[in-house]
ROFI-845836 format. One record per residue (C-alpha): residue number from 1; residue in one letter; z, y, x. Coordinates in Angstrom, 3 decimals, m for minus. Example, Ala and Ser with C-alpha at 12.3 -4.5 7.8 and 13.67 -1.06 7.14 Angstrom:
1:A:7.800:m4.500:12.300;
2:S:7.140:m1.060:13.670;
END
This chain:
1:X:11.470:11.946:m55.166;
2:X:11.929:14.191:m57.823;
3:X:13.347:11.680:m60.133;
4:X:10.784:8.975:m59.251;
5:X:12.720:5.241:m59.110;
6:X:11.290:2.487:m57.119;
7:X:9.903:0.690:m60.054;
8:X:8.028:4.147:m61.287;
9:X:6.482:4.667:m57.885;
10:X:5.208:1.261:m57.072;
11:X:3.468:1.264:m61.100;
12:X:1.911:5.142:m60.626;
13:X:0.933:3.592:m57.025;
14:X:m0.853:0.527:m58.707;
15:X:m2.321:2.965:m61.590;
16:X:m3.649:4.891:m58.815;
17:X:m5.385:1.925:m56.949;
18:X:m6.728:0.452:m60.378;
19:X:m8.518:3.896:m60.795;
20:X:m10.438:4.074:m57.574;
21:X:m8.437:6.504:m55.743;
22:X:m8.038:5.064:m52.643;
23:X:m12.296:4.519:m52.266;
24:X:m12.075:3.663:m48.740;
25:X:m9.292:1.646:m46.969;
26:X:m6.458:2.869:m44.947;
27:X:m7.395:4.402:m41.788;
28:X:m5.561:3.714:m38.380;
29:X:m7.224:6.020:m35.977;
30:X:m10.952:6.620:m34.719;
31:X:m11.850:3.518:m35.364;
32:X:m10.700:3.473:m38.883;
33:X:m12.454:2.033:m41.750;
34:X:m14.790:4.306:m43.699;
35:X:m14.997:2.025:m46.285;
36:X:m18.977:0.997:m47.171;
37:X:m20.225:4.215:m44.995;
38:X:m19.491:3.538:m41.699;
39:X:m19.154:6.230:m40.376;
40:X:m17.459:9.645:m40.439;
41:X:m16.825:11.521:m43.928;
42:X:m17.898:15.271:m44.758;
43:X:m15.845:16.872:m47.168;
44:X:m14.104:20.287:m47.896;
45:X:m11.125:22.733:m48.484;
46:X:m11.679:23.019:m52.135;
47:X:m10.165:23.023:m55.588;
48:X:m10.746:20.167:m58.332;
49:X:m13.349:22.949:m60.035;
50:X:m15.538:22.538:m57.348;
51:X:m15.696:18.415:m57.101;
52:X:m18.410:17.839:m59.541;
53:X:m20.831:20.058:m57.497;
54:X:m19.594:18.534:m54.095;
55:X:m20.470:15.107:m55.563;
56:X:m23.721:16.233:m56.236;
57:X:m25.091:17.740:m53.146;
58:X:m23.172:14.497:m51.311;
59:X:m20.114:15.402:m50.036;
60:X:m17.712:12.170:m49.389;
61:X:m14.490:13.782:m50.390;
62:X:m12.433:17.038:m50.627;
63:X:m9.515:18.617:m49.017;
64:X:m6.779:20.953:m50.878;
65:X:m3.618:22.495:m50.413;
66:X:m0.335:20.458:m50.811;
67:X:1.377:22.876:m53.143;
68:X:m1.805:23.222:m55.568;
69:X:m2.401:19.454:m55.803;
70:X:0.893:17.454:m55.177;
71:X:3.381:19.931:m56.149;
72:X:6.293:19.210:m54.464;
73:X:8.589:21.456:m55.981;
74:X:7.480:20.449:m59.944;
75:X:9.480:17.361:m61.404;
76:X:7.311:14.114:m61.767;
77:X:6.349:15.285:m65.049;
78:X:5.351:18.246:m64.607;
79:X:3.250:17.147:m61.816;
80:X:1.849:14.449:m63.862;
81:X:m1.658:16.181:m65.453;
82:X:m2.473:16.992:m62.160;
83:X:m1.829:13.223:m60.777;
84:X:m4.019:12.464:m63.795;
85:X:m6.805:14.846:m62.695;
86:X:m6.770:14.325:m58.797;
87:X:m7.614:10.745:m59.917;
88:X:m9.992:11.316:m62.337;
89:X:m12.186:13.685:m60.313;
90:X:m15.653:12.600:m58.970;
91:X:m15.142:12.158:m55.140;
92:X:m11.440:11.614:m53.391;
93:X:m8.828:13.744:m52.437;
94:X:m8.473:12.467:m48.611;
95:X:m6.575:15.042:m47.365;
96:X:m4.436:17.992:m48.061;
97:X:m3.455:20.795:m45.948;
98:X:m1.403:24.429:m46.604;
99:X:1.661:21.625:m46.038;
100:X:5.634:23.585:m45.410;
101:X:5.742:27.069:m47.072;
102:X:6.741:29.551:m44.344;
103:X:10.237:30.035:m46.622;
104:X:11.342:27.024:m45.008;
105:X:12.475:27.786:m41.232;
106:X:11.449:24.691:m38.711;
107:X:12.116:26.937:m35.853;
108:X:14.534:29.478:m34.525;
109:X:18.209:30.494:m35.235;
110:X:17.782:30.007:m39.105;
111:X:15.953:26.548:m38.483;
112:X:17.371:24.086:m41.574;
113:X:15.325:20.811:m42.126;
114:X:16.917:19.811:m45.526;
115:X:15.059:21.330:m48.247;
116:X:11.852:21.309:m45.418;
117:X:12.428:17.612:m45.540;
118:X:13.036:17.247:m49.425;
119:X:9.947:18.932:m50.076;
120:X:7.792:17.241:m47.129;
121:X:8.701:13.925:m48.746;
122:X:8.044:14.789:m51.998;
123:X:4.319:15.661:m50.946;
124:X:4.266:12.550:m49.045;
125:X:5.307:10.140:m51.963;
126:X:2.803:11.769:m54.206;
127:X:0.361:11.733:m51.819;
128:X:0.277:8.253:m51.549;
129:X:m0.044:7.690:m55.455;
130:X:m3.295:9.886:m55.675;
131:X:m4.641:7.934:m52.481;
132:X:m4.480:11.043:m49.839;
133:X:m4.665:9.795:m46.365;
134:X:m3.336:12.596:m44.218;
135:X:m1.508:15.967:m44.540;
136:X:m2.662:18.324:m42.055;
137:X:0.621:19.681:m40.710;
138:X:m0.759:23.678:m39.782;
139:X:1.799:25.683:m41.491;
140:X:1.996:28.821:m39.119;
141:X:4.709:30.782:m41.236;
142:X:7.283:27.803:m41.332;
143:X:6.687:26.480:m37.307;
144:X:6.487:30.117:m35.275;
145:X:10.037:30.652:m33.699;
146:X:10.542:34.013:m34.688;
147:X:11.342:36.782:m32.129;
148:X:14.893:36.671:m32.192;
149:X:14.821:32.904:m30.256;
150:X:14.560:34.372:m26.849;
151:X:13.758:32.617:m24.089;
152:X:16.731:32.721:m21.488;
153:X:14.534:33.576:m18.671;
154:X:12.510:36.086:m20.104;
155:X:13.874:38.648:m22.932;
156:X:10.951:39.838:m24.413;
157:X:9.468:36.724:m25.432;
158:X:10.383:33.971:m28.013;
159:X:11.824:30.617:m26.709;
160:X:8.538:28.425:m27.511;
161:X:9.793:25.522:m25.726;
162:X:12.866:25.296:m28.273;
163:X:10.765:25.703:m30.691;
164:X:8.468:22.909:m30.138;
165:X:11.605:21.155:m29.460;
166:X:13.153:22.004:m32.734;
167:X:9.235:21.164:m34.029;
168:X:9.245:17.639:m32.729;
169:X:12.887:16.797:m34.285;
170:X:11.448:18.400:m38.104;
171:X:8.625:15.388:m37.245;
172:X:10.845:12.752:m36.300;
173:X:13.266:12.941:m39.023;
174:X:9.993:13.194:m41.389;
175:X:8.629:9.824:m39.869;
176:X:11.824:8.320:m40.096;
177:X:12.205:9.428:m44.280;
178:X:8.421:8.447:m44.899;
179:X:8.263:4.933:m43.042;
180:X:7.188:3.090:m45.966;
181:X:4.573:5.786:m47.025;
182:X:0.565:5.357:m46.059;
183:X:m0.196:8.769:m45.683;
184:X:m0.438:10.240:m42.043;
185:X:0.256:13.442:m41.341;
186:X:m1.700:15.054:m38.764;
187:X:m0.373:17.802:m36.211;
188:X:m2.909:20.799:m36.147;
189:X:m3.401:23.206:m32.972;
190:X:m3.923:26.972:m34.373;
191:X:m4.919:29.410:m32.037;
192:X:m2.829:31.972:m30.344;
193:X:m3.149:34.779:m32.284;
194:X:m2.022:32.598:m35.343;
195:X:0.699:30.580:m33.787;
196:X:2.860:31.116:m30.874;
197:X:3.359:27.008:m30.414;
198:X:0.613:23.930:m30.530;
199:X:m2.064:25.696:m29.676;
200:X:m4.270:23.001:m27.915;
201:X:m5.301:19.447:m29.160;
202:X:m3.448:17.984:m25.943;
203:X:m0.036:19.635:m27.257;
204:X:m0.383:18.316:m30.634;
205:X:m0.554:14.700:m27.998;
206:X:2.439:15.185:m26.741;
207:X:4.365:15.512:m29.966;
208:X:2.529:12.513:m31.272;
209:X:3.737:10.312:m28.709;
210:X:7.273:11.837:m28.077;
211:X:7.557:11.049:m31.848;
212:X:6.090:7.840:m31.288;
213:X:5.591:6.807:m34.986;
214:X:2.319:5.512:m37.149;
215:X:3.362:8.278:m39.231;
216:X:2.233:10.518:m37.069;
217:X:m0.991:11.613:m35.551;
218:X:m3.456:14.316:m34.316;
219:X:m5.609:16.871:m36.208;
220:X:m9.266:18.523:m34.149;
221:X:m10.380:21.697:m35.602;
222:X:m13.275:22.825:m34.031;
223:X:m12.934:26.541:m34.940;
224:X:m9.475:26.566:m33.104;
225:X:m10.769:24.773:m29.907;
226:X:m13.933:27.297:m29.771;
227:X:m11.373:30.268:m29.989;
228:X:m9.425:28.596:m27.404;
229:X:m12.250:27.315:m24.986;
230:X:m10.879:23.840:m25.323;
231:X:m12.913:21.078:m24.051;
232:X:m14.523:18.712:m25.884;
233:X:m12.628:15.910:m23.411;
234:X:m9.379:16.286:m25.498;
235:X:m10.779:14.596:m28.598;
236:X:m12.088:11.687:m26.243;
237:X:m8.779:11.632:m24.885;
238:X:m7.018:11.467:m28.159;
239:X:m9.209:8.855:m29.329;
240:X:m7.063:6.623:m31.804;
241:X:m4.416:8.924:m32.599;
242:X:m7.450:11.258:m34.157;
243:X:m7.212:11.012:m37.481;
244:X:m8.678:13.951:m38.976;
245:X:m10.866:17.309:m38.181;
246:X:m11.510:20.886:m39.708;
247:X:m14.660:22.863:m38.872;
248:X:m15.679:26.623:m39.106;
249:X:m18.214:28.436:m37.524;
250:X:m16.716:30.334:m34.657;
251:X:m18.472:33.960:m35.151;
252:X:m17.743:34.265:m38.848;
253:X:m15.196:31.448:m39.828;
254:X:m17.333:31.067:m42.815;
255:X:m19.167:27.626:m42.966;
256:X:m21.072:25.317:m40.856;
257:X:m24.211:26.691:m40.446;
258:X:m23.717:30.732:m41.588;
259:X:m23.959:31.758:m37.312;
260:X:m25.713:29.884:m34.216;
261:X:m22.287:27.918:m33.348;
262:X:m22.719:24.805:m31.546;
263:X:m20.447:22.160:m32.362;
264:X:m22.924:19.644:m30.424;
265:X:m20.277:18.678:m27.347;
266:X:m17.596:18.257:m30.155;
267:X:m19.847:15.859:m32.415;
268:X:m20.831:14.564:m29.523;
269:X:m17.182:13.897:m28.442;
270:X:m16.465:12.038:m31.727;
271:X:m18.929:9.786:m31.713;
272:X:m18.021:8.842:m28.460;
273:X:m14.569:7.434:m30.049;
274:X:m16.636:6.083:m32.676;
275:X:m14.294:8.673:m34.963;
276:X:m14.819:7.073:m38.546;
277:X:m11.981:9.783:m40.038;
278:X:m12.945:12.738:m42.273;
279:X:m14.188:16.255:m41.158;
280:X:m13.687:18.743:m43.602;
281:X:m14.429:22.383:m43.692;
282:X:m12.149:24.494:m43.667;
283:X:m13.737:27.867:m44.132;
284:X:m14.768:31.019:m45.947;
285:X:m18.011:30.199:m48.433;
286:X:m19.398:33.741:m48.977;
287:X:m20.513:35.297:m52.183;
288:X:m19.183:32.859:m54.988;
289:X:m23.018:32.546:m56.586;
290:X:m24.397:31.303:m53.120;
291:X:m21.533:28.215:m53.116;
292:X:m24.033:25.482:m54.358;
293:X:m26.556:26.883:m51.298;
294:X:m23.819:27.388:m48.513;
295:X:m22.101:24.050:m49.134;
296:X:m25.877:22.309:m48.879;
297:X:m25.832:24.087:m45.175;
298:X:m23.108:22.941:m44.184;
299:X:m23.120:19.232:m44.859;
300:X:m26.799:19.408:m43.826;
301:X:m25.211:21.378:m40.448;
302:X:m22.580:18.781:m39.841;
303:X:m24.566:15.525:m40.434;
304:X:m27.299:17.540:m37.991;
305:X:m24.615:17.605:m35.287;
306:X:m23.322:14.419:m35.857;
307:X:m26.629:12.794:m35.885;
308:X:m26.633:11.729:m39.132;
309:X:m29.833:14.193:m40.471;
END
């Protein structure tokens, strides 16, 4: 933990707590607790410069990158002004996403866990002190098996099935190291053109219950399923083990609200589960003097959809 002792952790983890970071209680699926709202929380992918406005216009929490807020690779002290700020903004940091750099090889040949699993930790530990409930495990550049893991059937193409092998093991030893943690990291489907494994909700599934851990669960992001024509019926059928969601409008990938997308079946889908987790966009925002105006659409777009306007 980056020099971190027991007896550290467990008193930054109490700081943490006395300070409000942890706003709404620990969530175990759709049917988590949203603390006093009830019901699902709007937040999203931005940095702590942004939180103040977000409060404002009534956003229930924000989303950033592991490597910008929990630092994984700075010592404890280094990291500690921006522990000190994550819990002194306005609204919570629930989640964080951008989670294994792509210098760190899950898959292929040159696949080696180690320093993957150091730094994965890390994150997790701190993520836990500044109340985060999931990491959203994307990370394209670290998970695509690279073209030089051929397939034995086929030449020409990589060995995907390895990889999601080799995938699956990077999770289980993670689940295994973080037991004792709170955070939940959450396996995200990319589309195809962005990552040659997990591409579908009901992939992401199959990891989470190979694994088999509470460590573990399952990321919807509606942009991806649009791209990928995925039904709506995978988020009812992942129910519990959904713990999180990103959304982006589908013609532009800028915010909820910028182009005619309907998320409708999707919203609809969640409250169907009675999802209580966060959905956070994760987007493009357009010119920077139109942010206070595009981030009013798209809460106002999402609570629409969700029924909630």
């Amino acid at each position: 933990m980056n020099g971190i002792n027991r007896r550290g952790f467990l008193g930054l983890t109490a700081a943490a707590a006395a300070a409000g970071c942890a706003s709404d209680k620990c969530c175990t699926g759709s049917k988590c607790c949203a603390g006093d709202k009830g019901r699902m929380l709007f937040g999203a992918c931005r940095g702590l410069d942004a939180v103040p406005l977000m409060k404002k216009i009534g956003y229930d929490f924000f989303e950033s990158s592991v490597p910008a807020m929990l630092q994984p690779e700075k010592s404890d002290a280094e990291w500690a002004k921006q522990r000190d700020a994550i819990l002194a903004a306005p609204l919570p940091l629930r989640s964080c996403n951008g989670f294994i750099p792509g210098k760190f090889r899950l898959t292929g040949p040159e696949a080696k866990f180690d320093d993957a699993l150091v730094f994965a930790e890390t994150a997790c530990r701190r993520a836990d002190i500044v109340g985060v409930k999931t990491i959203v495990f994307g990370s394209s550049g670290a998970r695509n098996v690279p073209g030089d893991l051929l397939a034995k059937d086929k030449k020409d193409r990589p060995d995907t099935e390895k990889g999601v092998e080799q995938y699956t093991e990077f999770c289980r030893q993670l689940c295994k190291r973080i037991a004792d943690c709170k955070v939940t990291i959450v396996i995200e489907p990319l589309r195809p053109n962005e990552s040659n494994i997990i591409n579908y909700v009901w992939q992401g599934l199959q990891i989470v219950e190979d694994v088999n851990s509470p460590r573990l669960r399952q990321l919807a992001d509606l942009f991806h399923m649009l791209c990928g024509r995925e039904s709506a019926c995978s988020i009812v059928k992942a129910a519990d083990r959904l713990m999180h969601c990103h959304i982006a409008a589908k013609g532009t990938r800028l915010f909820p609200g910028s182009d005619d997308t309907n998320f409708q079946p999707y919203f609809d889908a969640l409250n169907k589960i009675n999802y209580r987790g966060g959905v956070s966009c994760e987007c493009g925002w357009g010119d920077k003097k139109d942010l206070e105006k595009n981030l009013m659409t798209a809460l106002a777009t999402m609570r629409k959809f969700a029924g909630l306007a």
